[in-house]
NUZA-273176 format. One record per residue (C-alpha): y, z, x. Coordinates in steps of 0.2 Angstrom, whole numbers, plus 5000, padded with zeros to 4 digits. Layout:
NUZA-273176
YZX/...
This chain:
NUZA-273176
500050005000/501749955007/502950095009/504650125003/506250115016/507450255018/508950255029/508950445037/510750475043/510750615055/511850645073/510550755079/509050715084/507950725099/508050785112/509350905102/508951085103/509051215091/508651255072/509951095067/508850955073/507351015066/507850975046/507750775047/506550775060/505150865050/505550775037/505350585047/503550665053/502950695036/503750555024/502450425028/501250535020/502150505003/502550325003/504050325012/504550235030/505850315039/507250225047/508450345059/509950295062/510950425075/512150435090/511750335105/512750455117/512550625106/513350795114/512050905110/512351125114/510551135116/509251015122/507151035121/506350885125/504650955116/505550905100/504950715105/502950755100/503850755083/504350595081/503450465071/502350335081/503350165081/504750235071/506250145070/507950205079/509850115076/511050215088/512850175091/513950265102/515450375096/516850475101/516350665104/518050775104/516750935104/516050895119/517750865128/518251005123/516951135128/517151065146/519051095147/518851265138/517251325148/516551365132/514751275133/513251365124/514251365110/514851245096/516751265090/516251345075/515551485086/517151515096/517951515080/517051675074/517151765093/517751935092/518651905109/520151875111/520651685109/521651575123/523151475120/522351335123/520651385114/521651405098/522551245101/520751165103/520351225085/521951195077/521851005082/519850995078/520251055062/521650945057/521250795066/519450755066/518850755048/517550785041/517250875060/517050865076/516050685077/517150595065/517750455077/515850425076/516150375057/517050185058/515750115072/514350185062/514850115046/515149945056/513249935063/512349975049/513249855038/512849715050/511149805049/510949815031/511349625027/509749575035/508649705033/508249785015/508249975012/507650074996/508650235000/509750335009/509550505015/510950595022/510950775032/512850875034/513350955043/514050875053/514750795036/515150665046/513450615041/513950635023/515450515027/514350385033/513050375019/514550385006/515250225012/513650135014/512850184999/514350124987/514549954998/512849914996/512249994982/511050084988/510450244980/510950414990/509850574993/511250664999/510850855007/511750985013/511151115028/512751205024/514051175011/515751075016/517251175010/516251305002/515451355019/515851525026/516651445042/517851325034/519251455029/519251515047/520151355053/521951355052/521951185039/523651115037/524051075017/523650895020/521950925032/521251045015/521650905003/520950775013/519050875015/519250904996/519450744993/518250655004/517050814997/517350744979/516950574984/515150604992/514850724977/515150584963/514650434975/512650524978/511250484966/510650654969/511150814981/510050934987/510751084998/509451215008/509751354995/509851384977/511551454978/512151324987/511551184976/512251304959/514251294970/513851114973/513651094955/515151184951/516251094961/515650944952/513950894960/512650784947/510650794949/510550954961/508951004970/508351124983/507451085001/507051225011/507151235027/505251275030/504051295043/502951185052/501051235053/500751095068/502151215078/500951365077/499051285081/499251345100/500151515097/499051645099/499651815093/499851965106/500752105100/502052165110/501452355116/503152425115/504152445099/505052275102/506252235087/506552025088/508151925086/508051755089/509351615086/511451635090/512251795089/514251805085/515451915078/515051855060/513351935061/513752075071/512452225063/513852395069/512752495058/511052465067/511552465082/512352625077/510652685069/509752635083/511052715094/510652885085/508752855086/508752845105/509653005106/508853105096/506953045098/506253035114/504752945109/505752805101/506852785116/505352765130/504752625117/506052525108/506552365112/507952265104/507652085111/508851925110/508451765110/509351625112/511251635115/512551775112/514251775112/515051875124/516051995113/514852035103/513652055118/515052185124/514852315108/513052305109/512852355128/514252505123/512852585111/511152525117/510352605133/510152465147/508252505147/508052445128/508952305130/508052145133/509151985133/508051835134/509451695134/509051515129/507251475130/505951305124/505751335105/503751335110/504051515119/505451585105/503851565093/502651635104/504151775106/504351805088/502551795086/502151945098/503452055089/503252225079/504652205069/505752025067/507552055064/508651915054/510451935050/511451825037/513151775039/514451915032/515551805021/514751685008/513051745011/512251754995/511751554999/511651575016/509551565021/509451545041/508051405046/507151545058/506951645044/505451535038/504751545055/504851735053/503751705039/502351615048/502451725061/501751865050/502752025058/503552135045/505552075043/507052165043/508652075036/510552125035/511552035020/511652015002/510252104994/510552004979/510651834990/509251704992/508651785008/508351915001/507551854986/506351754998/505751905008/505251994992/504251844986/503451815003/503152005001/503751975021/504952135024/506452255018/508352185015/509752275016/511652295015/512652295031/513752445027/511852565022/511352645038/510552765031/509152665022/509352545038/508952705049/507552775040/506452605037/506752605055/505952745060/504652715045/504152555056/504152655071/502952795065/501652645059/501852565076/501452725086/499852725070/499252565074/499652535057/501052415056/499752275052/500452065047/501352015031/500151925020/501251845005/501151665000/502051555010/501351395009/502651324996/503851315013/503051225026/503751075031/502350945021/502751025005/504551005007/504250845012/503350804997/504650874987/506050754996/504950584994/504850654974/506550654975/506950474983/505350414969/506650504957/508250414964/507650234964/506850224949/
C-alpha cells in the first residue's frame, strides 16, 4: 500500500541535543508504521545549544531531508555575550544580574526577530519549498513551534498551496510563560498576536503537548484541538539496565534556572541534613544537564558540598541510565503558567519506574499525569512541610529496602502510540 506524504517542518533535528529535538523526530521514526511518509524539511546550518549525535539511530532509513540555510541571530549572540549552554530564553529567566549589553541582546531579539530568534530563516524557507512543492506532491503538513518560526513557515505554505496543516505546539506562542518576560514594544506584541491569529485560523487542526494548552489555544480562537504527548520511547530503554544507586540519590535531569528554582526544598533538605545524621551521610541531590549560574549559587549556600553531585551535560544514553539508577526522580514545572506546562523528561521519569517527586500546580496536567501513572507525589512550591515529610518518608523506605518501582499504566505515552494518534490525526485532516 502506497503511503501518504507529510511535509514535517521542524529547525531542530539531528544531531540537536536535548528534549526539543526529540518531538518530530519520534514522530518521523514511527509514521511509516501508520501509512504515512515523512518528508523533513529543516535548517542546513542550524545553531543548536546541545548536540548528541546518538540522535542519528533515529532517523528513518532513506528518509527524505530539504535543508536551506538561514540567518541565526541566537547563535551570534551567545558568542558575543559568552552566554553558550543556554538559549536566550534562559538568560532571560537568570536570577543574576543582567549586562547592558545582555539586556540589549534581548530587547532587539524580542522586537526584531519575530516570531523568534530564527525568523530570517522564514523568507528562504518559504522560497525552497515552494520551488519544491510545484513538482513534488504532498498530502499534509506537519508543523512543530517553537521555534514558531516553524509555525510561520507552514502557515504560508499551507494557504499557498492548499495543503492541509497539522499544526502543533511544544509550547504556546504568546500564551507561554516566557513571552511576558521580554520587553515587547506596542508594535512587536501586536505583530506575534497577529501572526498568532493567522496560523490559528490558517491550520486544519492544532494540537499542543498538554490539555491546558490546547483548552488556551481554543480560547484564543483555535478550531479542531487535540493533544500529543510528549512520550517515551521503549527502543531508548532496551539496553538500560537498572542499578540502584546505593545512596539516597534524589535525580534532576534537564535545565535548571531561576524559574524553577525549588527555595523550599532546598530549604527542607537544608533542615534534613542538620538535624539527621543518617540522611546527611546518604543524600544526594544530583544535576544533570545544565544550570544556570545563579541559581547554581543559592543552592551551594544551603546544600553541604558532599551531597551535591553536579553532573553537567552528558549523552541522553547516560542521563537515562542516570535517572534509571535513581531512588527518587525530581521534576520541577515552570512557576508562571504551569498548569499546562508537562516537561518532556517527565515521561521518561515514568519509564524509568523510580518514585517521582514534582513542584507545581497540584491541580495542573503534571500533576494530573503522575496520579494516573500512579508514578509519585506533587506538590505546591510554597508547602515545605508536606515537601519535607514525604522526603523523609522516601528516606525511611530507602534505608528499608522498601522504596520498590512505580507500576502504573503508562503505555498510552510512548512514542508509537502518540504516533498513532498523530497519523489519525493527518487521516482526519485530509479527508
Amino acid at each position: 500500500m502506497k503511503r501518504k506524504k507529510v511535509l514535517i517542518i521542524t529547525y531542530y533535528w539531528p544531531p540537536a541535543g536535548g528534549i526539543v529535538v526529540l518531538r518530530c523526530l519520534k514522530i518521523a521514526k514511527y509514521l511509516r508504521d501508520f501509512g504515512w511518509e515523512p518528508i523533513i524539511f529543516t535548517a542546513e546550518n542550524p545553531y543548536y545549544t546541545y548536540v548528541d549525535y546518538t540522535n542519528e539511530k533515529d532517523i528513518p532509513e532513506n528518509i527524505e531531508i530539504i535543508k536551506q540555510k538561514g540567518f541565526e541571530f541566537e547563535g551570534i549572540f551567545k558568542k558575543i555575550a559568552k552566554k553558550d549552554g543556554q538559549s536566550i530564553n534562559n538568560v532571560v529567566f537568570s536570577s543574576g544580574k543582567k549586562s547592558w549589553f545582555v539586556r540589549l541582546g534581548i530587547w532587539v531579539r524580542a522586537n526584531f526577530f519575530i516570531p523568534d530568534a530564527k525568523a530570517l530563516w522564514i523568507r528562504p524557507s518559504v522560497n525552497k519549498l515552494s520551488k519544491y512543492l510545484k513538482e513534488n506532491k504532498v498530502d499534509a503538513i506537519f508543523s512543530d513551534g517553537p521555534p514558531h518560526t516553524n509555525t510561520v513557515i507552514a502557515q504560508q505554505i499551507a494557504e499557498k498551496f492548499n495543503i492541509p496543516w497539522l499544526s502543533d505546539y511544544q509550547d504556546p506562542w504568546t500564551q507561554v510563560d516566557y513571552y511576558q518576560k521580554f520587553n515587547f514594544t506596542k508594535w512587536a506584541d501586536k505583530k506575534h498576536k497577529r501572526l498568532e491569529q493567522k496560523a490559528l485560523k490558517t491550520a486544519s487542526k492544532v494540537v499542543s503537548a498538554s490539555p491546558s494548552f490546547s483548552k488556551g489555544l481554543e480560547e484564543l480562537g483555535a478550531k479542531n484541538i487535540g493533544v500529543i504527548y510528549y512520550g517515551y520511547d521503549e527502543d531508548d530503554f532496551k539496553e538500560i539496565q537498572p542499578n540502584l544507586d546505593n545512596k539516597f540519590t534524589m535525580v534532576h535531569a534537564g535545565i535548571l534556572a531561576g524559574d524553577r528554582l525549588p527555595e523550599n526544598l532546598i530549604q527542607a533538605v537544608k533542615e534534613l541534613t542538620q538535624e539527621n545524621q543518617e540522611f546527611k551521610d546518604d543524600f544526594r541531590l544530583k544535576l544533570i544537564g545544565s544550570v544556570e549560574e545563579g541559581t547554581l549559587e543559592i543552592i551551594k549556600q544551603s546544600i553541604p558540598t558532599d551531597n551535591l553531585d553536579l553532573v553537567g551535560i552528558i549523552p541522553r544514553k547516560e542521563v537515562l541510565q542516570q535517572i534509571s539508577n535513581a531512588q527518587v526522580l525530581l521534576n520541577l514545572v515552570n512557576k508562571i503558567n504551569s498548569k499546562g506546562r508537562i516537561p518532556g523528561k517527565i515521561y521518561e521519569y515514568f519509564r524509568a519506574r523510580r518514585p517521582i517527586i514534582s513542584l507545581g500546580d497540584t491541580e495542573g496536567d503534571v500533576a494530573k499525569l503522575i496520579e494516573e501513572t500512579k508514578s509519585g507525589a506533587c506538590f505546591e512550591y510554597n508547602n515545605k512541610k508536606d515537601l519535607k515529610k514525604h522526603i523523609i518518608q522516601l528516606f525511611n523506605q530507602y534505608k528499608e529496602n522498601k522504596l520498590g518501582a512505580t507500576k502504573g499504566d503508562i503505555s498510552e505515552f510512548s512514542n508509537r502510540n502518540q504516533t498513532k494518534k498523530v497519523a489519525g490525526y493527518l487521516d482526519e485532516i485530509i479527508h
